[in-house]
ZAGU-119659 format. One line per 8 residues: number of its first residue (from 0); their letters; for each residue x, y, z of C-alpha. Coordinates in Angstrom, 2 decimals. Example, Ala and Ser with C-alpha at 12.3 -4.5 7.8 and 13.67 -1.06 7.14 Angstrom:
<rs>
0 = AS = 12.30/-4.50/7.80 ~ 13.67/-1.06/7.14
</rs>
This chain:
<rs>
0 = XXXXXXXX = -5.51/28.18/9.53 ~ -2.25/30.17/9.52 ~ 1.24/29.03/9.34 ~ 2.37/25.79/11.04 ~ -1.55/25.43/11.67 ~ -1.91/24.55/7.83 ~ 0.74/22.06/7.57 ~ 1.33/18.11/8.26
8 = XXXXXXXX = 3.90/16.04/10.71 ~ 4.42/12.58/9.24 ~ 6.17/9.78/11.36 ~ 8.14/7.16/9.85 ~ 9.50/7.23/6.18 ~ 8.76/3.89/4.86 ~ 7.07/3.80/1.67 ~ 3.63/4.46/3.69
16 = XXXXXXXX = 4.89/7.78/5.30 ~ 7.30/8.87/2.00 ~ 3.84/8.43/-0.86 ~ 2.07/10.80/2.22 ~ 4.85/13.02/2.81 ~ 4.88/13.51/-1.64 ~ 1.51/13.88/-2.12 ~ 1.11/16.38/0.33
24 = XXXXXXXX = 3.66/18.21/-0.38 ~ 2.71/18.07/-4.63 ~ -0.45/19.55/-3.34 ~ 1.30/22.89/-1.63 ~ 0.83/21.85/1.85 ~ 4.30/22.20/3.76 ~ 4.98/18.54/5.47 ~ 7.62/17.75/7.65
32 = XXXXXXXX = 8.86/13.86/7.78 ~ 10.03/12.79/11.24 ~ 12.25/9.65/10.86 ~ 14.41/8.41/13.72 ~ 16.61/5.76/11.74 ~ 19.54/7.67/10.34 ~ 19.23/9.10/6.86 ~ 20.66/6.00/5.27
40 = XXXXXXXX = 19.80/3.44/2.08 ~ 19.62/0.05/3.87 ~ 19.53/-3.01/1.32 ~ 17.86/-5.25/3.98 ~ 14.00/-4.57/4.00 ~ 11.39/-7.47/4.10 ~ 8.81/-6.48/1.57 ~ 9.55/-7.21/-2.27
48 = XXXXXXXX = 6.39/-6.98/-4.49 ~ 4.50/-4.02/-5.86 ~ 1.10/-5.10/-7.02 ~ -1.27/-4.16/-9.87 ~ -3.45/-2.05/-7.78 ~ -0.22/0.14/-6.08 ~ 1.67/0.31/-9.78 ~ -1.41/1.97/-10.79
56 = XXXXXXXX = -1.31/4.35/-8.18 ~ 2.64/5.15/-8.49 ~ 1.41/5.88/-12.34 ~ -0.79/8.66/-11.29 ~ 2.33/10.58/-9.75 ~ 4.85/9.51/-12.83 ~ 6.86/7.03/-10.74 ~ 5.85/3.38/-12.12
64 = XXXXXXXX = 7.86/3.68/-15.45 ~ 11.00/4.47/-13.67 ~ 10.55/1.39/-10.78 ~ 9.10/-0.97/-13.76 ~ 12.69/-0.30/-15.44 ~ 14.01/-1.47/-12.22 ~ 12.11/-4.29/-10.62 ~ 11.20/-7.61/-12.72
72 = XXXXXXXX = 7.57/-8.70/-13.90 ~ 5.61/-11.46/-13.15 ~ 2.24/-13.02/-15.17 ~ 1.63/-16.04/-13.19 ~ 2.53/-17.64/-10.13 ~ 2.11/-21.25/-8.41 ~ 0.85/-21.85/-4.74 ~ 0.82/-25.16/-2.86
80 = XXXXXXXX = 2.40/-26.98/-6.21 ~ -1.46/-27.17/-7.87 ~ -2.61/-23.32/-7.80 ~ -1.45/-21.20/-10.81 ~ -3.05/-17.90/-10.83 ~ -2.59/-16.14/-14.17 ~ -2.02/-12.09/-14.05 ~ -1.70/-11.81/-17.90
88 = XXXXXXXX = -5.74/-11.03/-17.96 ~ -6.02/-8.45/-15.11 ~ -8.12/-5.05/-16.05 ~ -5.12/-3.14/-15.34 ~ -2.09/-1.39/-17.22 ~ -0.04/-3.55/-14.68 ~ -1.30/-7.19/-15.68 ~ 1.50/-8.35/-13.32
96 = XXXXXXXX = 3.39/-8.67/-10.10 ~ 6.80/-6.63/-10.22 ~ 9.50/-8.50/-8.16 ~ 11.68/-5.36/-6.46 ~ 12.93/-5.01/-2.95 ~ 11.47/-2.34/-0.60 ~ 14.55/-0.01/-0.49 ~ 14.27/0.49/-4.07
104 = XXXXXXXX = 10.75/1.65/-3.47 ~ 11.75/4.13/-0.80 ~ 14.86/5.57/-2.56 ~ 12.35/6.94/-5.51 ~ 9.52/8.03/-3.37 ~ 12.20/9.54/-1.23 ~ 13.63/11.66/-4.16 ~ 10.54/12.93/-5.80
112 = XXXXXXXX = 8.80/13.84/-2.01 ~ 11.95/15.80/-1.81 ~ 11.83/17.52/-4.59 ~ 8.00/18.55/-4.15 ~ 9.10/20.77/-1.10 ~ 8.99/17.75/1.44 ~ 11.09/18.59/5.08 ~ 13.27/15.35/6.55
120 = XXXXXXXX = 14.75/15.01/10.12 ~ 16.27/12.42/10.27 ~ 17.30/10.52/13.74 ~ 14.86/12.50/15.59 ~ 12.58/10.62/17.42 ~ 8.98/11.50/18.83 ~ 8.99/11.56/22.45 ~ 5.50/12.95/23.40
128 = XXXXXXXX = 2.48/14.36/21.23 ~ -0.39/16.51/22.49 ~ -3.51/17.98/20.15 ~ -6.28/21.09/21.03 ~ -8.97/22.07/18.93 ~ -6.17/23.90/16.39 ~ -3.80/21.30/15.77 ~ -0.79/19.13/17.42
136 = XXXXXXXX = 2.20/19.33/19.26 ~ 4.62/16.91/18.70 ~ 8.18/16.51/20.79 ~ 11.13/15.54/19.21 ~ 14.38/14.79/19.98 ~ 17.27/14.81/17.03 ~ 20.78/15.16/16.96 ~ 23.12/18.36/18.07
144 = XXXXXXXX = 19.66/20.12/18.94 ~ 18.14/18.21/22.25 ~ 14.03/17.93/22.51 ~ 12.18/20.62/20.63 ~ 8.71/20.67/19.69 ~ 7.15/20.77/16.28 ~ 3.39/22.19/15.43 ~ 1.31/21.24/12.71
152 = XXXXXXXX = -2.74/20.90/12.06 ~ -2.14/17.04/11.72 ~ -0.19/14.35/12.42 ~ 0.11/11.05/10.62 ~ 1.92/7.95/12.17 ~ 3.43/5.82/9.58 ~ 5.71/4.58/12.25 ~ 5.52/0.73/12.05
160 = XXXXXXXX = 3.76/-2.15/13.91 ~ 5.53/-0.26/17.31 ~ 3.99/2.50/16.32 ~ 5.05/5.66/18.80 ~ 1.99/7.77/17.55 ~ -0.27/5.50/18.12 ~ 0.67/4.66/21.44 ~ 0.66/8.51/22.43
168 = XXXXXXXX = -2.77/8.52/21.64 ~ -3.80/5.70/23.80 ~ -5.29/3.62/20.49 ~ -5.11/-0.04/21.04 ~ -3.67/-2.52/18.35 ~ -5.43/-5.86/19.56 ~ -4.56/-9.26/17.48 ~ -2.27/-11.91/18.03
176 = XXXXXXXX = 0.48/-13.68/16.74 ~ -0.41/-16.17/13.63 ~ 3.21/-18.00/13.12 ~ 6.80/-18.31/15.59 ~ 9.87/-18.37/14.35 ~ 9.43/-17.46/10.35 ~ 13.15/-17.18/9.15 ~ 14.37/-14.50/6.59
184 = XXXXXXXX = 17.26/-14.25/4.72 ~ 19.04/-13.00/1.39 ~ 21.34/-15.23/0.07 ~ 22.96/-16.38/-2.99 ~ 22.08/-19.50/-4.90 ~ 24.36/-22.00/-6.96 ~ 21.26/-23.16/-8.64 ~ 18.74/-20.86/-10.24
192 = XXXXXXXX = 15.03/-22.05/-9.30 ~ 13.11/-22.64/-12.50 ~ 10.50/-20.19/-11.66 ~ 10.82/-16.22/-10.58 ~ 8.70/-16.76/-7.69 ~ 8.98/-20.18/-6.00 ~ 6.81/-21.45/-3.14 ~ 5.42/-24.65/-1.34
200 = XXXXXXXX = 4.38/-25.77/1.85 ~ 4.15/-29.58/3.14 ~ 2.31/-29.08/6.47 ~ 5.73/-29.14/8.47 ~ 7.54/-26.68/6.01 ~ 6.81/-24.00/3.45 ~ 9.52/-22.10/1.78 ~ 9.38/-19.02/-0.69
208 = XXXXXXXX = 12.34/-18.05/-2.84 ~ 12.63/-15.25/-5.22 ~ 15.16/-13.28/-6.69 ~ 15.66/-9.26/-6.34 ~ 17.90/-8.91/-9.55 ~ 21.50/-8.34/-7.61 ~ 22.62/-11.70/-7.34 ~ 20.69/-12.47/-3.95
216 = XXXXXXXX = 17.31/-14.04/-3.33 ~ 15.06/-13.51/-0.82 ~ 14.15/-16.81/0.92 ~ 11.36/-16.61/3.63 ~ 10.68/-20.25/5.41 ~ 9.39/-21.79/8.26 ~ 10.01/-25.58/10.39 ~ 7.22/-26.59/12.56
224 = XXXXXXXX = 9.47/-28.65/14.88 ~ 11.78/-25.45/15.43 ~ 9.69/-22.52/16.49 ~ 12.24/-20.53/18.41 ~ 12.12/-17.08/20.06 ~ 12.86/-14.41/17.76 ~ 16.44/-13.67/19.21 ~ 17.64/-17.68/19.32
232 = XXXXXXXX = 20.65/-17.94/17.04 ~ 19.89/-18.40/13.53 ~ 22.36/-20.21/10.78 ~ 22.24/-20.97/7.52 ~ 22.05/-24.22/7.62 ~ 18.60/-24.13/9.22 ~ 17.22/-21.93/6.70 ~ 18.33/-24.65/4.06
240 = XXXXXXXX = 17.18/-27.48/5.97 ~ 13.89/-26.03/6.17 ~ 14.10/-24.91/2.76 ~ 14.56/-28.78/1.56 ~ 11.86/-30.02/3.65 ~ 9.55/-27.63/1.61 ~ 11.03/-27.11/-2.02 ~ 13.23/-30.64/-2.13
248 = XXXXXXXX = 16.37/-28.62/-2.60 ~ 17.74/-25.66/-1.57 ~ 19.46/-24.70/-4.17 ~ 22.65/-24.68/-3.30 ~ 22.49/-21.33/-0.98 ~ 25.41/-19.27/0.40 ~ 27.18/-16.23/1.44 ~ 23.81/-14.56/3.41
256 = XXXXXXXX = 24.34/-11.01/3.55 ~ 21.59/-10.90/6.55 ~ 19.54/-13.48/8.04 ~ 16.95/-12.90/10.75 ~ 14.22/-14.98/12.73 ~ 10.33/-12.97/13.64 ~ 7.24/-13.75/14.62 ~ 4.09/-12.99/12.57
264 = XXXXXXXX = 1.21/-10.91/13.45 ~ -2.35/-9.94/12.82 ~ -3.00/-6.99/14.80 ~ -5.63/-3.87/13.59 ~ -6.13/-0.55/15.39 ~ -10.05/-0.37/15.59 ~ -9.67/3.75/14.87 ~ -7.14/5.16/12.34
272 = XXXXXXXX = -8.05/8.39/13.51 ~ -8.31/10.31/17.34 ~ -9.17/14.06/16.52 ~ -6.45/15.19/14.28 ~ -3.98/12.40/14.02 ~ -4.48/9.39/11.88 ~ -2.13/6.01/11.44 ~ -1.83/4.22/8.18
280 = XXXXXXXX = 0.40/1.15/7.40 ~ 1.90/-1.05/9.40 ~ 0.88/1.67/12.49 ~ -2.47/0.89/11.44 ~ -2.58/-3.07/10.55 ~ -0.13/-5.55/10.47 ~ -0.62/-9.32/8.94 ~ 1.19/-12.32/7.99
288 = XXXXXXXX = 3.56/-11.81/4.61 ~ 1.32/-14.10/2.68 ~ 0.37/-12.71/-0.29 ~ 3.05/-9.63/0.04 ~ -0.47/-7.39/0.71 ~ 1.22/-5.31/3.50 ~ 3.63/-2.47/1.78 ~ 1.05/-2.50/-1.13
296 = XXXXXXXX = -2.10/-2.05/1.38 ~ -0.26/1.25/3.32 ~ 0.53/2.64/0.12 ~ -3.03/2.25/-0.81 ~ -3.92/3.73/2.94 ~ -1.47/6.49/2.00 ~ -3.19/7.27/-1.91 ~ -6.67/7.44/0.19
304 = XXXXXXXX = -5.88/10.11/2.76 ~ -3.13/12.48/1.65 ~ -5.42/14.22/-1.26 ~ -7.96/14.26/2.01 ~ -6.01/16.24/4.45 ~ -4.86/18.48/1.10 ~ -8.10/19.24/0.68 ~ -8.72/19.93/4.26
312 = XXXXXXXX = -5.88/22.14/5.19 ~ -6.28/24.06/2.49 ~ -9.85/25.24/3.34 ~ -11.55/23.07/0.01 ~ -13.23/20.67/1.96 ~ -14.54/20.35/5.87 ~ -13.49/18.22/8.55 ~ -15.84/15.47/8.09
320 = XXXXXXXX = -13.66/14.58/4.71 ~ -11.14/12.65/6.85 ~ -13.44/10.48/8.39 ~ -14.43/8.75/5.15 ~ -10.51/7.68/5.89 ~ -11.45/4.90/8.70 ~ -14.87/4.41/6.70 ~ -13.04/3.27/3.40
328 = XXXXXXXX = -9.58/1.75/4.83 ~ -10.62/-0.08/7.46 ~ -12.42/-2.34/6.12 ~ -9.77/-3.11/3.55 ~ -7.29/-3.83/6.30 ~ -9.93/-6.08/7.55 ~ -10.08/-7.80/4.80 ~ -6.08/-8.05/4.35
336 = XXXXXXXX = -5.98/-9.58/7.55 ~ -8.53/-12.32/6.66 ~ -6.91/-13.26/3.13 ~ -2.78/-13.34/3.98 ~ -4.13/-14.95/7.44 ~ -6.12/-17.87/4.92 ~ -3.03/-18.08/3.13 ~ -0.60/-18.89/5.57
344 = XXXXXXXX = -2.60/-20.99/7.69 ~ -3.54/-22.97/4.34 ~ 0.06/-23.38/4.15 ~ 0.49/-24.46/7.64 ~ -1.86/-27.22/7.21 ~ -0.99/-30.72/8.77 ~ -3.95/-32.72/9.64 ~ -5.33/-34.84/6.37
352 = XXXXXXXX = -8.79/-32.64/6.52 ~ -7.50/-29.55/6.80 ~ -4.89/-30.40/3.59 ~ -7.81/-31.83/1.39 ~ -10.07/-28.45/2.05 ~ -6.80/-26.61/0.54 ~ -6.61/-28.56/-1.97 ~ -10.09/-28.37/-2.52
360 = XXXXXXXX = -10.12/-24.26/-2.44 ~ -6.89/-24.41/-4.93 ~ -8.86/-26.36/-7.29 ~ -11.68/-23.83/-7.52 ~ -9.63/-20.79/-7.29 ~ -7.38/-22.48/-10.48 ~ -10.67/-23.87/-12.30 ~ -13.52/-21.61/-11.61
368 = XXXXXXXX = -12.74/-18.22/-13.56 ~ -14.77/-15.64/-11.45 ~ -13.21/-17.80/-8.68 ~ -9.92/-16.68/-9.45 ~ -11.08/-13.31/-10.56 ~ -12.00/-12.59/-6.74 ~ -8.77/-14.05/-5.44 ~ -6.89/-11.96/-7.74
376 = XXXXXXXX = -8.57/-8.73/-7.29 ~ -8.40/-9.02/-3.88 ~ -4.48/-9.92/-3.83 ~ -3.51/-7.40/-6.46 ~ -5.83/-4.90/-4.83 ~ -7.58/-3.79/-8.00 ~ -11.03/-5.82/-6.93 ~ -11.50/-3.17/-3.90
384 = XXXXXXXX = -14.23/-0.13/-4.39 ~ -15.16/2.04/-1.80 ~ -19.24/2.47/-0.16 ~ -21.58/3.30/-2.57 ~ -23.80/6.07/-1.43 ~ -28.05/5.42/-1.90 ~ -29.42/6.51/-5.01 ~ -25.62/7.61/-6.42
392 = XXXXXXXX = -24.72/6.10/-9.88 ~ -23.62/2.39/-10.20 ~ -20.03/3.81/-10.58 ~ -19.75/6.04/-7.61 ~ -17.04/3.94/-5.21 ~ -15.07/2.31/-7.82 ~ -11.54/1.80/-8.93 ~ -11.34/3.69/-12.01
400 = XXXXXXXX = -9.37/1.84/-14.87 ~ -6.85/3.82/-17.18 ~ -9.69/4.94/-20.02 ~ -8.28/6.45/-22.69 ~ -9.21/10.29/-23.41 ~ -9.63/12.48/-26.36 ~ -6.61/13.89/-27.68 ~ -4.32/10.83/-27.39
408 = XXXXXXXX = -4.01/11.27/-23.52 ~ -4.88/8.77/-20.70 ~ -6.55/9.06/-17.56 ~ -3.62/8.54/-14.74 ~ -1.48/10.87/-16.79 ~ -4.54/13.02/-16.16 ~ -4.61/12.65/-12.51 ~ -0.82/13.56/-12.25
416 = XXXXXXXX = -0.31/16.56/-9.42 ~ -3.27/15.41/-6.94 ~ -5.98/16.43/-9.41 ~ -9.24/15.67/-9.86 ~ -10.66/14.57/-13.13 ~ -13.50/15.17/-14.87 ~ -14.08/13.00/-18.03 ~ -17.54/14.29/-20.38
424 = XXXXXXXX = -18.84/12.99/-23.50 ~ -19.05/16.11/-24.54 ~ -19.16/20.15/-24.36 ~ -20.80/19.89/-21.20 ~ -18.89/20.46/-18.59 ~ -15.75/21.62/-20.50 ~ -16.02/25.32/-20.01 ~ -16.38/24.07/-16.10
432 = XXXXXXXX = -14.22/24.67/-13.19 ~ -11.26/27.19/-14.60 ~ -11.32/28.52/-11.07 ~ -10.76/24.98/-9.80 ~ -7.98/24.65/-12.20 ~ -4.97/24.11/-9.39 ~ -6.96/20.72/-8.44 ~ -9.20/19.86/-11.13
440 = XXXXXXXX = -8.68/18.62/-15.33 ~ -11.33/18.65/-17.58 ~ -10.65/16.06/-20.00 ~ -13.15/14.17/-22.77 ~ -13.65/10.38/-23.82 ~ -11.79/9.15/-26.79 ~ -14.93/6.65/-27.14 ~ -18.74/7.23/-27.50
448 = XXXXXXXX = -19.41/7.12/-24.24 ~ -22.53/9.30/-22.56 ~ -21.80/9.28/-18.99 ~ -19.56/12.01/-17.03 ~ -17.54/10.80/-14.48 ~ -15.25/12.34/-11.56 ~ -12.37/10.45/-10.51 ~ -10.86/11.38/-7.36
456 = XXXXXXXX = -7.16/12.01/-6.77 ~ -6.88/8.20/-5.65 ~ -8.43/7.06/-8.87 ~ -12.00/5.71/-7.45 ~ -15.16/7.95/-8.49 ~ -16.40/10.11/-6.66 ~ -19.59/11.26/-8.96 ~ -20.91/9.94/-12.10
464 = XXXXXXXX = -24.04/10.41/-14.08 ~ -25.80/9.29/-17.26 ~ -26.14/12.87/-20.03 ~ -25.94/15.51/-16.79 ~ -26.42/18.92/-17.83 ~ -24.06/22.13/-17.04 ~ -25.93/22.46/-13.67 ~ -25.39/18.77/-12.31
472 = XXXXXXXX = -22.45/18.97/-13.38 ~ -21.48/22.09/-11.09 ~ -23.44/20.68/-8.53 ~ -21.22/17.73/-8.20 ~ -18.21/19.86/-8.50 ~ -19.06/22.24/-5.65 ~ -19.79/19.18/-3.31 ~ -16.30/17.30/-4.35
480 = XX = -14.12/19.44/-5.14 ~ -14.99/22.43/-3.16
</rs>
């Protein structure tokens, strides 16, 4: 590949197409973001929680000490009035939820994919894509400079549930809609809630209030006996009355700075890739809010392919790398569907059955640890691993935790700059790789441990094996990293 044949088109800069567009670029492959909104901070965006899983992540490229300073934390939280799910005991450096709006997100992956080398055009919308056997064509049109078209090797559509890509490409986005009428709003509050995160539904209602640390709160509710079209009128005092009918108060609100009425989805392309141009986010899978899964699971999409197509366009690995994309994501976004669609239907319950099997569930999820264990690693997004190959070690596939390593170190600083890591117990291996250096560390445990493990640049291992000697070792390296 020469030129614009070795580099990537990304559509859409949310959070999903910005963590792409950074990686990408970190890695030395030239990227070009295509964004048609216009190159503005908006303070009105409708996710608001980063999750264990996705902190973790953001610590592998330096940039979850900066939004921790920002956002606030969160160790436990209460559904339906009974469930309490405690985050204080999760396997992670992140034992929490951190409360922090989506354009706060975006402004800081913004900056630091900008200053890796990342391109922006900004109000230029795709108008037509075409792809050969050597990469894709993609027509724009932007401001002061009329349609032009844009090459590249791939093309990712981060683009939203509307997704242009994915409509170019003729993929389908079957589903339907779960919930009418959900209404959104920031407001202020005369009367702080006792809790950070506040939520409860009575079969007719359910409400969610929390705060995002300026003075406004978010407040996401729903009325059963007022499911409107998504462009009826929408005032305040509906979003308090249904607030009331949920919470018992409604705190006093005020003085909305936007307010908005939608409909809820569940809706999953069943390819996230046609030849060489792949969808991730919201472009790919889009669910109810329940559980705040969806910025956190196209973050994750994002983590999983950008060190792939690195790898790819810059001749270390073949083609048949970025179909272990679908093969590992898709099922996640399956999955995502299934949960936040539990939730919010568990919240929607009326009929006396359908209440007392909630109940029922809450009580098990709140009294039954490995219960809760599963909810939570499936929520947070830490409880995911990846297809384990036959005959491959019992680690191969799984989320690798933040080990500590000899010399003080720690294994997401490690994996800082889209590397691979290789952890050893001991000499072996550690004289491995030097020409490999650009994508690989070489690091030791700070404990007695005997296996050697290789940790992708997502943070799940790829290899691992119990006392391997030099050869294995180089074996496993040639088929990884390349």
């Amino acid at each position: 590949m020469n030129g614009t044949a070795r580099s990537v088109i990304v559509v859409g800069s949310g959070p999903t197409g910005l963590l792409l567009a950074g990686d990408l670029a970190t890695a030395g492959v030239p990227v070009t973001v295509v964004e048609k909104r216009p190159h503005q901070v908006s303070n009105l965006s409708r996710a608001f929680v980063l999750h264990a899983r996705t902190l973790e992540q953001l610590d592998a490229r330096g940039l979850a000490g900066e939004l921790e300073r920002v956002g606030r934390r969160l160790d436990r939280f209460r559904l339906y009035g009974r469930l309490s799910l405690d985050l204080s005991s999760l396997p992670s450096r992140f034992p929490h939820i951190l409360v922090l709006p989506q354009y706060e997100v975006e402004k800081v992956l913004e900056r630091w994919a900008s200053e890796a080398g990342a391109e922006f055009r900004y109000e230029s919308e795709v108008t037509g894509l075409t792809q050969d056997d050597e990469g894709v064509t993609v027509e724009v049109r932007g401001p002061g400079e009329g349609a032009r078209s844009l090459r590249a090797a791939y093309v990712v559509g981060a683009d939203g549930m509307r997704s242009t890509v994915r409509d170019a490409v003729g993929l389908p986005f079957p589903g339907r809609s779960v919930i009418r009428s959900v209404m959104l709003a920031d407001v202020r509050v005369a009367e702080e809630p006792g809790e950070l995160l506040t939520f409860n539904a009575v079969g007719d209602a359910f409400a969610f209030l929390v705060p995002f640390g300026d003075g406004y709160h978010r407040v996401i509710c729903w009325d059963r006996r007022r499911e409107l079209p998504d462009d009826a009128p929408l005032g305040l005092d509906e979003i308090k009355e249904a607030t009331r009918r949920a919470l018992g108060r409604d705190f006093g609100m005020h003085d909305p700075r936007w307010m908005s009425r939608f409909h809820s989805d569940e809706r999953q392309a069943p390819a996230y890739r046609s030849g060489r141009v792949f969808l991730a986010g919201d472009a790919a899978h889009v669910h109810t809010p329940a559980g705040a899964q969806g910025m956190n699971t196209g973050l994750q999409d994002a983590a999983n392919l950008s060190w792939k197509l690195a790898a790819v366009v810059r001749g270390h690995a073949g083609d048949g790398l970025l179909d272990t994309y679908q093969a590992e994501r898709h099922p996640v976004g399956r999955t995502v569907l299934l949960s936040s669609g539990g939730i919010v239907r568990a919240a929607m319950a009326k009929r006396p059955w359908t209440i007392a099997l909630r109940t029922a569930v809450a009580t098990l999820v709140d009294t039954v640890g490995p219960a809760q264990r599963r909810a939570l690693g499936q929520v947070t997004g830490i409880g995911y691993r990846y297809a384990r190959p036959r005959g491959s070690h019992r680690f191969t596939g799984l989320r690798a935790p933040d080990v500590a390593l000899a010399g003080g170190g720690r294994l997401y600083e490690s994996l800082r700059g889209g590397r691979f890591v290789l952890i050893t117990p001991g000499p072996e291996g550690m004289g491995t790789g030097a020409e490999r250096k650009d994508r690989l560390a070489v690091e030791r445990w700070a404990s007695d441990r005997r296996t050697s493990v290789l940790v992708r640049p997502d943070g799940y291992v790829a290899w691992a094996a119990d006392a391997p000697d030099a050869r294995a070792i180089e074996t496993a390296l040639a088929t990884h990293v390349g």
